[in-house]
C-alpha positions in Angstrom: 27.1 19.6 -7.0 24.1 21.5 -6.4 22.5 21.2 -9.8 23.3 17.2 -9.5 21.2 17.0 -5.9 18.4 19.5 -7.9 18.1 16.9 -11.1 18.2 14.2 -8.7 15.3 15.6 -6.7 13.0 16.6 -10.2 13.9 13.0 -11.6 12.7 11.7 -7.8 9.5 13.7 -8.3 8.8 12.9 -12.2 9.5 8.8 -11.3 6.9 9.4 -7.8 4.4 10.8 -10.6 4.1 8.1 -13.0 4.5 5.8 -10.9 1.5 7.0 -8.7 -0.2 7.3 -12.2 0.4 4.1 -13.2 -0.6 2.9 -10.4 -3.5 5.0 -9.8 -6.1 2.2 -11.1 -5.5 -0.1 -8.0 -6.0 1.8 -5.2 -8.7 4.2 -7.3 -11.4 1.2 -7.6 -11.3 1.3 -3.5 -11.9 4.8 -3.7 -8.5 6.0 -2.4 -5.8 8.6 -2.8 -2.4 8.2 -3.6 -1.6 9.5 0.1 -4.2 7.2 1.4 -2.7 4.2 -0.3 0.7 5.1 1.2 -0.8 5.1 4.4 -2.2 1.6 4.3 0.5 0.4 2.5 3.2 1.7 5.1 0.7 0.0 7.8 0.4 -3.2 6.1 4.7 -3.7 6.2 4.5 -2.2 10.0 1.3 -2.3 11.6 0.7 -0.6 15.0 2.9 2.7 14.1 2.7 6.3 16.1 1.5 9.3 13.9 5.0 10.5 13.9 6.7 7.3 12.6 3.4 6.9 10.2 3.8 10.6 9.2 7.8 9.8 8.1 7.0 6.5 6.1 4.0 7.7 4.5 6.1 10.9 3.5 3.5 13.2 4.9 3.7 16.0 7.1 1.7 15.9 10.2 -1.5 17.9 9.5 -2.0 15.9 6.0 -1.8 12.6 7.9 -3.9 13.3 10.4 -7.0 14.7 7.6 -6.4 11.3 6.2 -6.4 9.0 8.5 -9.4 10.8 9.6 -10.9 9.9 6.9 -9.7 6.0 6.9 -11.0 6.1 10.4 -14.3 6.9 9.4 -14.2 4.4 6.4 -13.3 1.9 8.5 -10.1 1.0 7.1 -7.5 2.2 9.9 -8.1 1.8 13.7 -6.7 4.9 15.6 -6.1 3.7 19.5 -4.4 5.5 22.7 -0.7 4.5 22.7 -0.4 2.2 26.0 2.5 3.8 27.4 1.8 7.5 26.4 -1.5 8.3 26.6 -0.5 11.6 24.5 -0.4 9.5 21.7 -1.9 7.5 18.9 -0.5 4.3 17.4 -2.6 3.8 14.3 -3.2 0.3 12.3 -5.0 -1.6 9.6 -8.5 -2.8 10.7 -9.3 -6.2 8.9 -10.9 -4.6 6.5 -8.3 -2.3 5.5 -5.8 -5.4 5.6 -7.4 -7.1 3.4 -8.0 -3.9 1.0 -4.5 -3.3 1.3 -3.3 -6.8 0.6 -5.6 -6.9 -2.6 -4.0 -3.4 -3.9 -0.7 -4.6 -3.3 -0.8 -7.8 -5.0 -2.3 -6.0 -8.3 0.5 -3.7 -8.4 3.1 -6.7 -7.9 3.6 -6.2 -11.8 7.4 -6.8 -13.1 8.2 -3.4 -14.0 6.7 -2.0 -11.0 9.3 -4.2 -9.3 12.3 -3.4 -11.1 11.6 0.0 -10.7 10.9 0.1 -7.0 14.4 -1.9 -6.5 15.7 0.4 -8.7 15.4 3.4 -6.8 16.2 1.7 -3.5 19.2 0.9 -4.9 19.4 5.0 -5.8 18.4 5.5 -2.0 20.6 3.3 -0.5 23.4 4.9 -1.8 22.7 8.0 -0.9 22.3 7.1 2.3 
């Protein structure tokens, strides 16, 4: 069982890579990473998200999301605020700008095989669940 769950996670890994490669020429015209992009694109299906929840749905560990969306602060692309409640913590979402950057980079990777694939491994995901 072991070696299944290992070629399960280096197939996982190889499908992330090309994917991220072929995908590499929408968000690199906006001068982003492929972490980056997951960022905004996580924030674009669930705006207003704390560090830790952005953290687990951009798959990055804390210290990496925080150098990031650094970065899209300063860009302008991500607005960092005070979480109302808990003023120990952030809630992070897209600025306009970074909505509409976002929405652009989305809709040119809306591509047929891009879709088959993504329901493809959600349907991988789901049952392993």
């Amino acid at each position: 069982m072991e070696t299944a769950v290992a070629d399960l996670a280096v197939l996982l890994a190889r499908a992330q890579r090309r994917i991220e490669r072929a995908l590499a020429e929408a968000y690199a015209e906006f001068d982003l990473t492929a972490e980056q992009w997951r960022i905004l694109s996580v924030l674009l299906d669930d705006p207003g998200q704390t560090m830790t929840r952005l953290a687990d749905g951009a798959a990055l560990p804390a210290g990496t999301l925080t150098r990031h969306v650094d970065r899209l602060v300063e860009r302008g692309l991500v607005l960092r605020k005070i979480h109302a409640e808990d003023k120990r913590r952030a809630v992070v979402a897209l600025s306009p700008v970074g909505a509409s950057a976002a929405r652009e980079i989305r809709g040119r990777q809306q591509t047929e095989a891009v879709a088959r694939v993504a329901r493809d491994l959600r349907a991988v995901l789901d049952t392993i669940a």
